[in-house]
N, C-alpha and C positions, 0 to 999 in steps of 0.2 A: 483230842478233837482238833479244831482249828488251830493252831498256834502261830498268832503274831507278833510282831515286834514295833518298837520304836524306830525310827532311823535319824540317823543324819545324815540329812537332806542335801543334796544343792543347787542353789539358787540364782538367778542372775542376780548381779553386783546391786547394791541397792542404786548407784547411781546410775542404770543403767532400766533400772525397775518402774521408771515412770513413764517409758512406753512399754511397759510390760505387751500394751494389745498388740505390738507390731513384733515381739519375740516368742509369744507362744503361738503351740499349731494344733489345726483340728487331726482325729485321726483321716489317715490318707484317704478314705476311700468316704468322704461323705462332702467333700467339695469335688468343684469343677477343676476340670485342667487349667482354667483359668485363674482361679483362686489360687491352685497349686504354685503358678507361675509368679503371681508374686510375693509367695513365703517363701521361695526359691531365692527372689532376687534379695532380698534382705540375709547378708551371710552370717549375721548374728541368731536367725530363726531356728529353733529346735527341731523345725524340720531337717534339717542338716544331722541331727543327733538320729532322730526316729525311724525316717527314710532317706538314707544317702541317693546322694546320686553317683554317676561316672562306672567308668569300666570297670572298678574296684570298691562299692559301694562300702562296705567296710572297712575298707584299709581306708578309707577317704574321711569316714567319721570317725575314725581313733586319732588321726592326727588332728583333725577340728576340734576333738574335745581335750587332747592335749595341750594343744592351743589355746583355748580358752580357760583351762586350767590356769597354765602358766602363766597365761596376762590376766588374770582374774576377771575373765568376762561372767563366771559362775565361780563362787566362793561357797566353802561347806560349810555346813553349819557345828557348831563346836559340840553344840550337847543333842543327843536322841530326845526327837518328840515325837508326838500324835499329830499328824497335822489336818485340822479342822480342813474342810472344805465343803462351803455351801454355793448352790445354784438356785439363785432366781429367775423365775422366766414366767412367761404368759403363751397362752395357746392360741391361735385363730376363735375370735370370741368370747376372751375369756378378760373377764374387767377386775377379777383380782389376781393380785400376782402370786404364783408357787413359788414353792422352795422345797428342793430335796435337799435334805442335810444328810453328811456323809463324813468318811476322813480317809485319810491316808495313810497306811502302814505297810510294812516288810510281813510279806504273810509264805507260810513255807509252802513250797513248792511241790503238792502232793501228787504223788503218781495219781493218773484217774482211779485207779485199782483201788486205792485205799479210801475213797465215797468218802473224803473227808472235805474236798469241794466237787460239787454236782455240775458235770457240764449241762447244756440242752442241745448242742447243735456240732453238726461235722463240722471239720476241717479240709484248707484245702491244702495238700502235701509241699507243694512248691511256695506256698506263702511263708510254712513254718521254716522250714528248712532256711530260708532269708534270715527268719530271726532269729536262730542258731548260729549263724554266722556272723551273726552283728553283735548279738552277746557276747562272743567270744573273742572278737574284738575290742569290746567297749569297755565292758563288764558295765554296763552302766542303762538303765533304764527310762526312756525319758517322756513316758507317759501312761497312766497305771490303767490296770483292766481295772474292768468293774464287776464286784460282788455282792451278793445279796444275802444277810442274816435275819435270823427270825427272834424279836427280842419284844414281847407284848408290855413287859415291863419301861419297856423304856430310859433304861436307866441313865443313860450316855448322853441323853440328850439335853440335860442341864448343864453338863459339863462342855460341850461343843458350842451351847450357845454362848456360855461366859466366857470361852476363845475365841471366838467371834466376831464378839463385840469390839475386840481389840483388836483387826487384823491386820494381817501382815503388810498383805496388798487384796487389791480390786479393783475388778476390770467390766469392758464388757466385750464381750466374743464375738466370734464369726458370725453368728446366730442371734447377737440381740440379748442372750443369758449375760445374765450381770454375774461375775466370779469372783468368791471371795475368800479365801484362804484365811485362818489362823494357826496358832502351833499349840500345844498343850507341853509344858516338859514338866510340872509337877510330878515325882516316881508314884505318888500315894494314886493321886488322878491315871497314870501311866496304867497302874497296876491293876485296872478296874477296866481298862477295854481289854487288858489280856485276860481277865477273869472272866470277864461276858463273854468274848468270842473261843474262852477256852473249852465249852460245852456245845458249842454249835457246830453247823455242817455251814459249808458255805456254796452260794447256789452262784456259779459263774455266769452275768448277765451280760457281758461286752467282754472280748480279747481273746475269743477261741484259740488264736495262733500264737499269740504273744505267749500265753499262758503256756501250752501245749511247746514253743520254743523254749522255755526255762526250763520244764523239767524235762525235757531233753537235756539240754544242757547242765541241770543238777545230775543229770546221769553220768553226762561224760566228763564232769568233776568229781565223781564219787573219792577216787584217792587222792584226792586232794587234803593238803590240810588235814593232816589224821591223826592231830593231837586237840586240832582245835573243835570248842563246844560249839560254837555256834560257825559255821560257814556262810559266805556270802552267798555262794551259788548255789545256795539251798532255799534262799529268798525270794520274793518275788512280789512288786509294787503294787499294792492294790488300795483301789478306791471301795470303801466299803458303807453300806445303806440298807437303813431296819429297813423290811417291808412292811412292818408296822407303822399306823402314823407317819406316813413319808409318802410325798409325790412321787411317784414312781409312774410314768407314762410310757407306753409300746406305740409306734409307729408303726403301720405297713410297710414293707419293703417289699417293691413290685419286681415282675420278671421281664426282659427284654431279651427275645431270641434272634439271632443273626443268622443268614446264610439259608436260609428254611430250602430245603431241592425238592419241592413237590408241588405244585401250582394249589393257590390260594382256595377254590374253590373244593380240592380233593381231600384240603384239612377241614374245610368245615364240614364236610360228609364223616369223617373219623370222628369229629367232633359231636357230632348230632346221633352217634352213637351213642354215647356218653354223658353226653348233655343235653337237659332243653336249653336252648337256644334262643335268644329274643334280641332284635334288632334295637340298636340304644339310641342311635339316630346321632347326637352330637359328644364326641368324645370328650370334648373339657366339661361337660359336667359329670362325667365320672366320676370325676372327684368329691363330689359332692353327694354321692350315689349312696345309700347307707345301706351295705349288703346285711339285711336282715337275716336272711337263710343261709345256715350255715351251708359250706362247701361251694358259695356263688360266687363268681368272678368278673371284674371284669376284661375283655377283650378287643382289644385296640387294633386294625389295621389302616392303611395309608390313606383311606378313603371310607370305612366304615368301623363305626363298633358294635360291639354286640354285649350285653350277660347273658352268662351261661352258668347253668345252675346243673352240678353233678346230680343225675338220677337214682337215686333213694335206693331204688328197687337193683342196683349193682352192685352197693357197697360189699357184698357176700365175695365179692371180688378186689378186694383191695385189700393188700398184705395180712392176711389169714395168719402169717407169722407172728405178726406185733401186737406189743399189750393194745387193751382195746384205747386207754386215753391217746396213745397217738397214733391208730389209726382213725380215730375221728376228725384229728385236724385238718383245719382246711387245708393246708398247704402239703401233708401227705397227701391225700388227694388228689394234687395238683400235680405232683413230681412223681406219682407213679399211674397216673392215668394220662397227663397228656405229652409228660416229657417221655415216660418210658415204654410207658404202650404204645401211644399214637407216634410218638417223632423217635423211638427205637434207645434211646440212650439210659440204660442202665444207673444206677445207682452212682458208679466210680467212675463212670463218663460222665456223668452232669457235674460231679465235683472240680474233673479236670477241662472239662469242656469250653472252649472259649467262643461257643455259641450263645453258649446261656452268660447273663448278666442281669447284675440286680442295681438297683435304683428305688431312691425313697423318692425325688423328686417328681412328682406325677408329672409334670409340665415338661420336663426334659425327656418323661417317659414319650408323650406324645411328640411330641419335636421329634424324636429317633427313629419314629415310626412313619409319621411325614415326610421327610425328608429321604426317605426310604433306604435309611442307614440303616435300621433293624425293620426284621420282618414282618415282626410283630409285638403287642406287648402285653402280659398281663395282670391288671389293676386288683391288688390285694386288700384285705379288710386287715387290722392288726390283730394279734395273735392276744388273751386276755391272762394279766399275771400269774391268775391261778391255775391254767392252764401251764405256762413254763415251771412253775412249781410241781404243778404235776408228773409230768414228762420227768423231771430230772430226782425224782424221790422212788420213780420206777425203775432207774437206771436206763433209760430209750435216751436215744438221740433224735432229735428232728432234722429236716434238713439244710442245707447249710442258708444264712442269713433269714429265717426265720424268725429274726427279732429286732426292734431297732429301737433299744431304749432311748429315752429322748430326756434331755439333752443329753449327749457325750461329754464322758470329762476332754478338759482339756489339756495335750501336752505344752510342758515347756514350762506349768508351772512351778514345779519344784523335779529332780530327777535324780534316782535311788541310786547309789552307786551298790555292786556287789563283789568290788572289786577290795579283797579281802585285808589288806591293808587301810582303807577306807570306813571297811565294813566294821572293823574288828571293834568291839566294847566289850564290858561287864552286862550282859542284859540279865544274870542272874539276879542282880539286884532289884529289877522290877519284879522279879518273880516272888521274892522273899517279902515286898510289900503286900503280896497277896497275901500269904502264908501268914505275916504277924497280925 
């Protein structure tokens, strides 16, 4: 089933580790171009590693992380561990603090084909392809997806809190999560998160592309190394979290369409086909708006909004193809009743389409929409875990950005090399702790 490994890790230099918060980065696409700008300007930031920039964005981050090799701005760690990582954080409302606990491992790289990790959502072609090229660049990972295993027992999580307590470093993020990292190298402790996750499926929660770019790339390593047991580019960095007993939160991620060619009052007659319709009157309380009934949205334009709630009595019309759990969801619903029927864009056009854009930020959603930068915008409910669980134990995809687990890990703090020289250990020896 699952099979993961230990790694070692590297890290920024320990004296270089006490502004950790100014050298790790969120992933790319959940700040502002502003925020972007000044992880940018800091040429020590991991940003540098995860998204390059310049006319060569990969050949630009192989010499930065060579660079930083050599003057030991990141130093490796000597011995393979598990490395603990917890997130604390608080929701709008909420007067005690969560904590998902979690860790970090080299987890192999499985073709989708072999349902031994479960996606939930498309990909977009030109995103992956980026990470392809940066991998083969780099060999080196510098901030992990995140996964989801099912363990009612519990077992791991005596052993991550006694890491824990001792950690490495901690911080607090972009977001206000406080971050705290430990390592675990005991082989006996080692040998008992490869024995748990060695029975399970793993349910991919964050990193569709990232994930989807490795095993590409484990592809086009295949004759690689063809004495060696274990290969680097057969690995792949992952942040992993029971859905047992674990804070585990989904955020909405909203839709913002650009460029619309049909006058505003000719979509809301397509619309009222489709939808009852009810004027909302002031847009910023949307957000506050608690879409009771499934399939209701809400709809944002420069000057009005509205909810609109998919009519019951059509659903006989919406992908007749697909198992029934994800034609019920809201957000099918949404992408093939008003992006594809009403506004004509297919399936493999909304993926490639740089009309459509997603956004968690509600506020910015409305700002894009005032300013009459985007056409329009529309306000989602979040998607519920056991619904993504669902979806992805049918083998269905939903579609793309359908989920927005909350918090993100963060890069920058620790990154996997897979660069085979690096990579190269005995990890048999953890395996033979399971076995005695």
């Amino acid at each position: 089933m699952a099979e993961i490994l230990p790694l070692r890790a590297w890290r920024y230099n320990e004296k270089l580790s006490e502004n950790l918060e100014e050298l790790t980065a969120p992933l790319f696409d959940v700040v502002s171009p502003r925020q972007r700008e000044l992880l940018y300007s800091n040429p020590l930031n991991s940003i540098h590693l995860s998204v390059p920039q310049g006319e060569n964005p990969a050949k630009n981050a192989k010499e930065i992380l060579s660079k930083w090799k050599s003057s030991k701005v990141i130093i490796q760690d000597h011995l393979p561990g598990i490395y603990v990582y917890y997130q604390y954080f608080r929701l709008p409302g909420d007067h005690e603090e969560r904590c998902r606990k979690g860790f970090i491992a080299q987890i192999k790289a499985y073709d989708w084909e072999e349902n031994e990790i479960l996606r939930h959502e498309n990909t977009i072609i030109s995103a992956v392809n980026d990470r392809i090229e940066l991998l083969q660049s780099t060999e080196i990972q510098a901030s992990p997806t995140h996964g989801l295993y099912e363990d009612e027992s519990n077992e791991l999580e005596g052993y991550m809190d006694a890491a824990i307590a001792a950690p490495l470093c901690e911080l607090e993020d972009y977001q206000g999560v406080r971050e705290v990292l430990g390592v675990i190298h005991d082989a006996k402790i080692i040998s008992r998160f490869l024995a748990v996750l060695a029975d399970k499926k793993v349910i991919l929660a964050d990193g569709h592309h990232r994930l989807e770019g490795a095993i590409a790339y484990k592809n086009l390593q295949h004759n690689s190394f063809p004495a060696t047991k274990w290969k680097g580019s057969d690995y792949h960095l992952m942040y992993l979290t029971n859905v047992h007993g674990n804070h585990l939160k989904i955020l909405p991620t909203h839709r913002l369409f650009y460029g619309l060619d049909l006058p505003e009052n000719e979509l809301m007659d397509r619309i009222k086909e489709w939808f009852d319709v009810r004027v909302f009157g002031d847009a910023d309380e949307l957000v506050n708006y608690t879409f009771q009934r499934k399939w209701s949205f809400g709809l944002v334009f420069s000057d009005e909004a509205y909810v609109i709630k998919f009519k019951q009595d059509k659903f006989e019309q919406v992908r007749p193809d697909l198992p029934e759990v994800l034609r019920n969801l809201d957000l099918v619903i949404l992408h093939h009743i008003l992006f594809e029927k009403i506004l004509g864009l297919n399936s493999e056009q909304q993926r490639k389409s740089d009309q459509l854009a997603f956004e968690r930020n509600f506020s910015r959603c409305v700002r894009e929409v005032r300013s009459q930068e985007a056409s329009f915008a529309i306000i989602t409910r979040e998607i519920e875990l056991e619904q993504v669980l669902e979806v992805c134990k049918s083998g269905a995809v939903m579609p793309q950005k359908s989920t927005y687990f909350y918090p993100k890990a963060l890069g920058g703090m620790l990154f996997g090399s897979i660069k085979q020289e690096e990579f190269d250990y005995d990890y048999g020896a953890f395996f033979e702790q399971t076995s005695s």
